[in-house]
C-alpha positions as CSV (number, residue, x, y, z in Angstrom):
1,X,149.2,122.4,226.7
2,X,145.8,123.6,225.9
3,X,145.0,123.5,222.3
4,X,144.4,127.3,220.3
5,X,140.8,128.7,220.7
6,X,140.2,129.0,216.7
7,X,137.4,131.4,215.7
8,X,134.4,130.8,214.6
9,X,134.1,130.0,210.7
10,X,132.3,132.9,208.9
11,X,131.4,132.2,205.2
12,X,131.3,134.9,203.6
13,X,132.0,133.4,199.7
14,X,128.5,133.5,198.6
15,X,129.0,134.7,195.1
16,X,131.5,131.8,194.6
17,X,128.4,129.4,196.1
18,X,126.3,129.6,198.7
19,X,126.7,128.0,202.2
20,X,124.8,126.8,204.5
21,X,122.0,125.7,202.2
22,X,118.3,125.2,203.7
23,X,117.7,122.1,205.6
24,X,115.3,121.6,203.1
25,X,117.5,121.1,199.8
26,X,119.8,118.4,201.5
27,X,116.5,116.8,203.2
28,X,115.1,116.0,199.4
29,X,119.1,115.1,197.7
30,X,119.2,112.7,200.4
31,X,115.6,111.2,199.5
32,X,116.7,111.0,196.5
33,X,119.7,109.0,196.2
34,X,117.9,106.7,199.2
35,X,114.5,106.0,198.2
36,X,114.4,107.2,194.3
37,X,118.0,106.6,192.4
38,X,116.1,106.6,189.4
39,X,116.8,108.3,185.7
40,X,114.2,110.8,184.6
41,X,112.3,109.8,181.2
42,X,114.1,106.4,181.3
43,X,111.3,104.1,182.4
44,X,107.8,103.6,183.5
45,X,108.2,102.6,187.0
46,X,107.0,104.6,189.9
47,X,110.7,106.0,190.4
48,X,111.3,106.9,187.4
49,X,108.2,109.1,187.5
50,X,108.5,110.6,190.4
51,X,111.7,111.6,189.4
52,X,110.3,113.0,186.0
53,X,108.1,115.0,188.3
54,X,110.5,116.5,190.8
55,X,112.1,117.9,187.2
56,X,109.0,119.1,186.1
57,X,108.5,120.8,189.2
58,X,111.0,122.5,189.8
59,X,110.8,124.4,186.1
60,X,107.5,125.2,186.9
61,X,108.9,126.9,190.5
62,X,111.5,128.3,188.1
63,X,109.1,129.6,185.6
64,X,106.8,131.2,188.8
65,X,109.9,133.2,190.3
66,X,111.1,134.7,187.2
67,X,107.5,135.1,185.3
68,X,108.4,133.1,182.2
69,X,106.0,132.0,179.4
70,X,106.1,128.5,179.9
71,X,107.7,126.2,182.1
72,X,109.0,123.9,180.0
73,X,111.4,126.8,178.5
74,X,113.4,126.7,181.5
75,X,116.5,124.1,180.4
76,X,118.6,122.4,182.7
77,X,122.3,123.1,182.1
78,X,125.1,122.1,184.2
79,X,126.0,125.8,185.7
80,X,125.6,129.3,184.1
81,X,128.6,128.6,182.3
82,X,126.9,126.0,180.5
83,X,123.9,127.6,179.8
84,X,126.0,130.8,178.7
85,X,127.8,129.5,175.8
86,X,124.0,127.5,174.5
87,X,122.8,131.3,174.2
88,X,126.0,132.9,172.4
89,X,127.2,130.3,170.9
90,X,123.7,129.0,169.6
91,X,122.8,132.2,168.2
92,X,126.2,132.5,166.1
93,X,125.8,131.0,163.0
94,X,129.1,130.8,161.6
95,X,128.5,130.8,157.7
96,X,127.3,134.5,157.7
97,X,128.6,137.7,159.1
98,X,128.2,138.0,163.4
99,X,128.7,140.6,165.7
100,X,128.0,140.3,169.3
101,X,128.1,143.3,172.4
102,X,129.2,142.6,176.0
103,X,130.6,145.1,178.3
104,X,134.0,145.5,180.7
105,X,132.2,144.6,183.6
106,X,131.5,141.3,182.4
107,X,132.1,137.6,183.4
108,X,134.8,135.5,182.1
109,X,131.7,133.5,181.4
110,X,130.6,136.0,178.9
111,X,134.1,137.4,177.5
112,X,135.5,133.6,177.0
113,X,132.5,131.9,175.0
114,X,132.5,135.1,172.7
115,X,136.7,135.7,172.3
116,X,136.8,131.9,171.1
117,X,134.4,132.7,168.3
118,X,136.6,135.7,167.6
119,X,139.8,133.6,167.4
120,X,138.1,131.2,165.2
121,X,136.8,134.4,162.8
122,X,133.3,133.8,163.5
123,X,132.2,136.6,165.8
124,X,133.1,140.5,166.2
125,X,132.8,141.8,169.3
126,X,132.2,145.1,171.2
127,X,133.0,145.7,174.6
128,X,130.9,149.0,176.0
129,X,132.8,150.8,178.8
130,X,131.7,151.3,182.3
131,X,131.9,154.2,184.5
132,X,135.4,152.9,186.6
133,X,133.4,154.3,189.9
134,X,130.0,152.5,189.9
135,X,130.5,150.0,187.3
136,X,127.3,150.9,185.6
137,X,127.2,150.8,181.6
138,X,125.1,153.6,179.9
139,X,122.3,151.8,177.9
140,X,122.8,154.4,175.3
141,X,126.2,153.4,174.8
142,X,124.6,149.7,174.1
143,X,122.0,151.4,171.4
144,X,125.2,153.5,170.0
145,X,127.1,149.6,169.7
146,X,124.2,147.9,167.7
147,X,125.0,146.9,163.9
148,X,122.6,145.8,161.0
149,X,124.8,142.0,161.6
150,X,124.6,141.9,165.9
151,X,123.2,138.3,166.7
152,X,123.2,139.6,170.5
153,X,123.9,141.4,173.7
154,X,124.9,140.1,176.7
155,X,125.5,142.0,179.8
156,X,126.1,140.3,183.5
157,X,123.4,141.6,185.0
158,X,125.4,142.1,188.8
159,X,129.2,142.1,188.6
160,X,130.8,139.4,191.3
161,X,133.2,142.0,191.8
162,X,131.5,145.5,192.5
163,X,128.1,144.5,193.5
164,X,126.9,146.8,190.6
165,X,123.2,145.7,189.2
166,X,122.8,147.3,185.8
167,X,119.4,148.8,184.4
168,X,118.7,145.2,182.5
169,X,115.3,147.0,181.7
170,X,116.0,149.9,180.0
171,X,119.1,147.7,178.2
172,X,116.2,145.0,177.4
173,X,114.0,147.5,175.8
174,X,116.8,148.3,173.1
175,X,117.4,145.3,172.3
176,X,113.4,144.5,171.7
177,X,113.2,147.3,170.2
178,X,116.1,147.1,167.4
179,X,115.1,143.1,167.6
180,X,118.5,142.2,169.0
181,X,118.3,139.0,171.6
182,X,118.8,139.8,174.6
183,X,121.1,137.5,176.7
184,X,121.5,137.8,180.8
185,X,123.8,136.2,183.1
186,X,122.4,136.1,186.3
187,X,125.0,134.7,188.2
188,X,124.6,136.6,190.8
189,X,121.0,138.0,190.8
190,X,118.9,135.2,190.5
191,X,117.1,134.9,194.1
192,X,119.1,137.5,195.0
193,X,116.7,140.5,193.7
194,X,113.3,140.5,191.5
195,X,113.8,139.2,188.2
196,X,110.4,139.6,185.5
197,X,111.5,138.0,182.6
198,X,108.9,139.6,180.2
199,X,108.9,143.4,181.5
200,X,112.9,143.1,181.3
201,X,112.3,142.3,177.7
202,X,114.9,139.5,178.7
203,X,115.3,136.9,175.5
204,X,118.0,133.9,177.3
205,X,118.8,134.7,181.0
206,X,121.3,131.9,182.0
207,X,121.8,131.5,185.9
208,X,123.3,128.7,188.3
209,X,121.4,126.5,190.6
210,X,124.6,126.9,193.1
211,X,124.5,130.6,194.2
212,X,121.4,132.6,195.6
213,X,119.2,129.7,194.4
214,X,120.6,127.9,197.6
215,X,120.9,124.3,195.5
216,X,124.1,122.5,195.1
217,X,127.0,122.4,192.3
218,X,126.1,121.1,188.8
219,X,123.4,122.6,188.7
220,X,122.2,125.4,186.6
221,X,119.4,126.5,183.4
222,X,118.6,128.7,180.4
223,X,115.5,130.2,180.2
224,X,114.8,130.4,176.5
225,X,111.8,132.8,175.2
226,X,109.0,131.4,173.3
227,X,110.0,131.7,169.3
228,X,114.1,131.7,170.2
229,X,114.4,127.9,170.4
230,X,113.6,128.7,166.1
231,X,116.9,130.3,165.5
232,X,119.4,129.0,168.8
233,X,121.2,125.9,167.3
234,X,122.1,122.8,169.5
235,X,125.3,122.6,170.6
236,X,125.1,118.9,171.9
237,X,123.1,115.9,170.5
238,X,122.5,112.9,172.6
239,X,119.4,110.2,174.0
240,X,116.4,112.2,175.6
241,X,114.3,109.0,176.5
242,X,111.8,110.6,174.0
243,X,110.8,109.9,170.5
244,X,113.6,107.2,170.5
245,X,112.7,105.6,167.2
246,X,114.2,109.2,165.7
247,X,117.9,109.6,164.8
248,X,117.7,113.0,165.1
249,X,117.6,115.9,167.8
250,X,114.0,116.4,169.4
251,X,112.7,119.7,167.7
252,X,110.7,120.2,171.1
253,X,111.5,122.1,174.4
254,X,113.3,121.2,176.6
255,X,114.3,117.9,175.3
256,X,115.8,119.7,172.3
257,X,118.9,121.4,174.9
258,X,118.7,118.1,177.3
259,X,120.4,115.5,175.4
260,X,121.8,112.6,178.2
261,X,121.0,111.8,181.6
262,X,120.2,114.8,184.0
263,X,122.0,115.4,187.4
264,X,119.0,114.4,189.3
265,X,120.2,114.4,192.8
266,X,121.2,117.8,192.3
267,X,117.7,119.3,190.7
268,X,115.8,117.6,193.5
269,X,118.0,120.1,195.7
270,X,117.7,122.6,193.3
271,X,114.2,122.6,193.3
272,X,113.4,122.6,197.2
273,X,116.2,125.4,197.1
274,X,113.6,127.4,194.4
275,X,110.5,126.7,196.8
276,X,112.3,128.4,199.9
277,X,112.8,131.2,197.9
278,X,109.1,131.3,196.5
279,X,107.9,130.9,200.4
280,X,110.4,133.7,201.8
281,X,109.5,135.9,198.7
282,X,112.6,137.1,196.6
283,X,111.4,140.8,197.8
284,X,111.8,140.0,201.5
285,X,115.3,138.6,200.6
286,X,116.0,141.4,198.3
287,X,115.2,143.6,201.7
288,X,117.6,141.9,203.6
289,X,120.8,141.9,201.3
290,X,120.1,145.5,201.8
291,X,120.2,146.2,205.2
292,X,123.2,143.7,205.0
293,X,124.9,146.5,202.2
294,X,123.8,149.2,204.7
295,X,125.9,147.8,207.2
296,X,128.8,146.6,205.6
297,X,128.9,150.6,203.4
298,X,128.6,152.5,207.1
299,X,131.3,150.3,208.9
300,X,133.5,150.3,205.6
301,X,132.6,154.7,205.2
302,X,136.0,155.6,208.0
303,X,138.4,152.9,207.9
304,X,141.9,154.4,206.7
305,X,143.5,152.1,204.2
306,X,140.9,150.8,202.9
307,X,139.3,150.9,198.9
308,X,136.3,149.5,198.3
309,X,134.9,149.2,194.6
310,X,131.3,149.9,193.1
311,X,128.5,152.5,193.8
312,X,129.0,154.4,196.9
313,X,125.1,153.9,198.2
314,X,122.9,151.1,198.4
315,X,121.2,152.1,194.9
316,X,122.5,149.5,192.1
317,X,124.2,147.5,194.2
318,X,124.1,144.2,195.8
319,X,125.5,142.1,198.7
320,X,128.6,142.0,197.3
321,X,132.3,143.8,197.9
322,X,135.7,144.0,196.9
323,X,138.0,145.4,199.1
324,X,142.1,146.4,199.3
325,X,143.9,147.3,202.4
326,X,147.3,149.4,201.9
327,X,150.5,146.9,202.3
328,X,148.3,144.1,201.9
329,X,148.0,141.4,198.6
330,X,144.5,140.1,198.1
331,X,145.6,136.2,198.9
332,X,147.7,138.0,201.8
333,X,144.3,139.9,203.1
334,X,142.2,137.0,202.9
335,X,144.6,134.5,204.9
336,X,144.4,136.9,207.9
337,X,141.0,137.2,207.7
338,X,140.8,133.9,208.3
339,X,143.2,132.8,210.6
340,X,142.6,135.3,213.2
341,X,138.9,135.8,212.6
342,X,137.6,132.9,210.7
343,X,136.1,134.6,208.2
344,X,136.0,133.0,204.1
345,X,136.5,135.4,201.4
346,X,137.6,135.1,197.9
347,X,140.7,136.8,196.8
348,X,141.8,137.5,193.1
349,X,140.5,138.1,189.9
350,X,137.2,136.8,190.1
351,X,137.1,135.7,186.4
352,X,136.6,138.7,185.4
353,X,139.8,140.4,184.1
354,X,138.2,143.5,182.3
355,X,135.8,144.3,185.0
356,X,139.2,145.2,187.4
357,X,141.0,146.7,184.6
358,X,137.7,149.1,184.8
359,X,138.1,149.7,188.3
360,X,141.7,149.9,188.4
361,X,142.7,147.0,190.6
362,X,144.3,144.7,188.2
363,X,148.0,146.3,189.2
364,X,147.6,144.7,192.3
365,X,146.4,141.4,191.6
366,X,143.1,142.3,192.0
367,X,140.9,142.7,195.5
368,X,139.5,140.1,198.5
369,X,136.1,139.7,197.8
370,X,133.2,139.5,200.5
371,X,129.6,138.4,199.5
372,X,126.6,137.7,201.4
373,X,123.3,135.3,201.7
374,X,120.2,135.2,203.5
375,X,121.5,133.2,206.4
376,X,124.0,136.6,207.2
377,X,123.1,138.9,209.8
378,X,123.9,142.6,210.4
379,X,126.0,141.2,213.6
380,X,127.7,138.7,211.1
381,X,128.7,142.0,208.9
382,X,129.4,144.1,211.6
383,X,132.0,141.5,212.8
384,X,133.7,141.8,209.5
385,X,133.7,145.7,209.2
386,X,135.4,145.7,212.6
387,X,137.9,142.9,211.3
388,X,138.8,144.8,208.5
389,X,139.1,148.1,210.1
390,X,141.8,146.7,213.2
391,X,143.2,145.2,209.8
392,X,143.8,148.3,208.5
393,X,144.7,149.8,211.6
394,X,147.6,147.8,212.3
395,X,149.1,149.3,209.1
396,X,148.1,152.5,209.6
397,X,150.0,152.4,213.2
């Protein structure tokens, strides 16, 4: 008996991580762990130094795409997580009276950091509403939330379940302007869309190096504006393989939020995965997740049955969409995708509870989520508009 023609396997999870990566960033982790192997800072061999350089490097690639101060303000976490609870946490000093604004469309990687300083009595909180359609928050309602004791705002700059980008600019200038830091998770912007750290008044923006960066897993940074590294506290203490004769923390960026041994093998990628970006330009790529949104709004405009969440047109949005079919559960939907199409999609929650409690999806155990890279054609979403509409149309007949 012949074996089953399987189809082709069509990733389309790229707000989870991204896959494929460029040749490129595998090319230089493999280099690595063959020809280098060594631990940045940690001696004075040839190794060691290249390896110290590749780090250096790739802050300063960082620091060129997102038009930071300096370089060296770009720290090495281990994923936006990370990097997320150094900029609220660090900014909460728990001997004096906090209060900290995020918004319903946030990540759990906002809402969790900032709820265990609530439990523990060290943070208020407010949560600004959303408009349940597009997702977007009204700045105004972020200028309405500020209090003489805020330490912060944070806001996910594009939700990993609607696609929405918010107006980070206009929300950046508030905060400048009532001297509030400003903190960004940009999961799922960063080499996604333009990012100007100093025109978007941006104080921390914390992304990973796993998503639209194209590097691999473990990786991630917070960039930290010159004068903030005065006022965010540590949250871990370790070795830096400088000024070892002190006891004590480094004082100096970015040693003072590196403490141990950095993943290496994974920056190397990281940093080959920024370069690709800097050659394509992040506006050419920017360009193409729109056309991609173009095609996946027009074939997803007719198909009876189907919901999908976030702003109707291509303005505020990004490559990336929830759907719901009629008699279908998310897990349920994404199975079929895959076993009679091949195509990867992430159903669920999305960590990020109040964001479908906003859109009204929570009831049903929330959506299948499709997101997109630069290695996606039109074809590619064409192919998964027409899976999702003879989907729906089985129901429907």
């Amino acid at each position: 008996m012949d074996s089953p023609v399987l189809p082709r396997r069509l990733y389309m999870d790229n707000a989870a991580t991204s896959f494929p990566k460029p040749k490129v960033v595998i090319e230089s982790m493999v280099r690595y762990a063959t020809e280098l192997g060594a631990s940045a800072g940690r001696g004075a061999y040839r190794e060691a130094v290249e390896t110290s350089n590749i780090l250096g490097e790739c802050r300063r690639r960082l620091n060129q795409l997102f038009h930071g101060e300096k370089a060296e303000h770009f720290v090495f976490t281990l994923n936006c997580s990370d990097a997320l609870n150094l900029a609220i946490k660090g900014l909460v000093d728990p001997k004096k009276k906090n209060h900290g604004i995020c918004t319903h469309i946030d990540h759990n990687s906002i809402l969790r950091p900032m709820n265990a300083m609530e439990d523990q009595g060290w943070l208020e909180q407010t949560r600004v509403k959303v408009d349940p359609i597009s997702g977007l928050v009204d700045p105004e309602d972020i200028r309405k939330a500020i209090r003489p004791e805020t330490r912060f705002i944070a806001i996910t700059h594009a939700s990993n379940v609607t696609g929405t980008i918010q107006p980070i600019r206009e929300i950046g200038r508030i905060a400048r302007e009532c001297a509030v830091p400003f903190i960004v998770d940009a999961a799922q912007s960063a080499g996604h869309v333009p990012i100007d750290v100093r025109e978007d008044c941006i104080d921390l923006m914390a992304a990973p190096g796993h998503k639209a960066l194209l590097g691999p897993l473990g990786t991630g940074f917070l960039y930290i504006r010159p004068g903030l590294e005065k006022i965010l506290r540590t949250l871990r203490e370790g070795g830096t393989g400088s000024v070892s004769e002190l006891d004590r923390q480094p004082e100096f960026l970015p040693d003072k939020y590196e403490p141990g041994s950095h993943n290496a093998i994974g920056i190397a990628g990281l940093n080959e995965g920024v370069k690709w970006i800097l050659d394509q330009t992040v506006e050419k790529l920017a360009s193409h997740d729109l056309d991609l949104v173009r095609t996946m709004l027009e074939g997803l405009s007719d198909i009876k049955g189907l919901t999908y969440y976030g702003p109707r047109g291509v303005k505020n949005r990004l490559g990336v969409f929830s759907v719901r079919i009629e008699g279908f559960e998310p897990y349920e939907l994404a199975a079929v995708l895959e076993s009679h199409y091949g195509i990867l999609t992430r159903p669920g929650i999305h960590c990020a509870p109040l964001a479908h409690q906003a859109i009204g999806t929570t009831e049903y155990g929330g959506t299948t989520s499709l997101s997109f890279s630069p290695f996606l054609s039109k074809q590619d979403v064409k192919f998964a508009t027409d899976a999702l509409a003879e989907v729906a149309g089985e129901v429907v007949s």
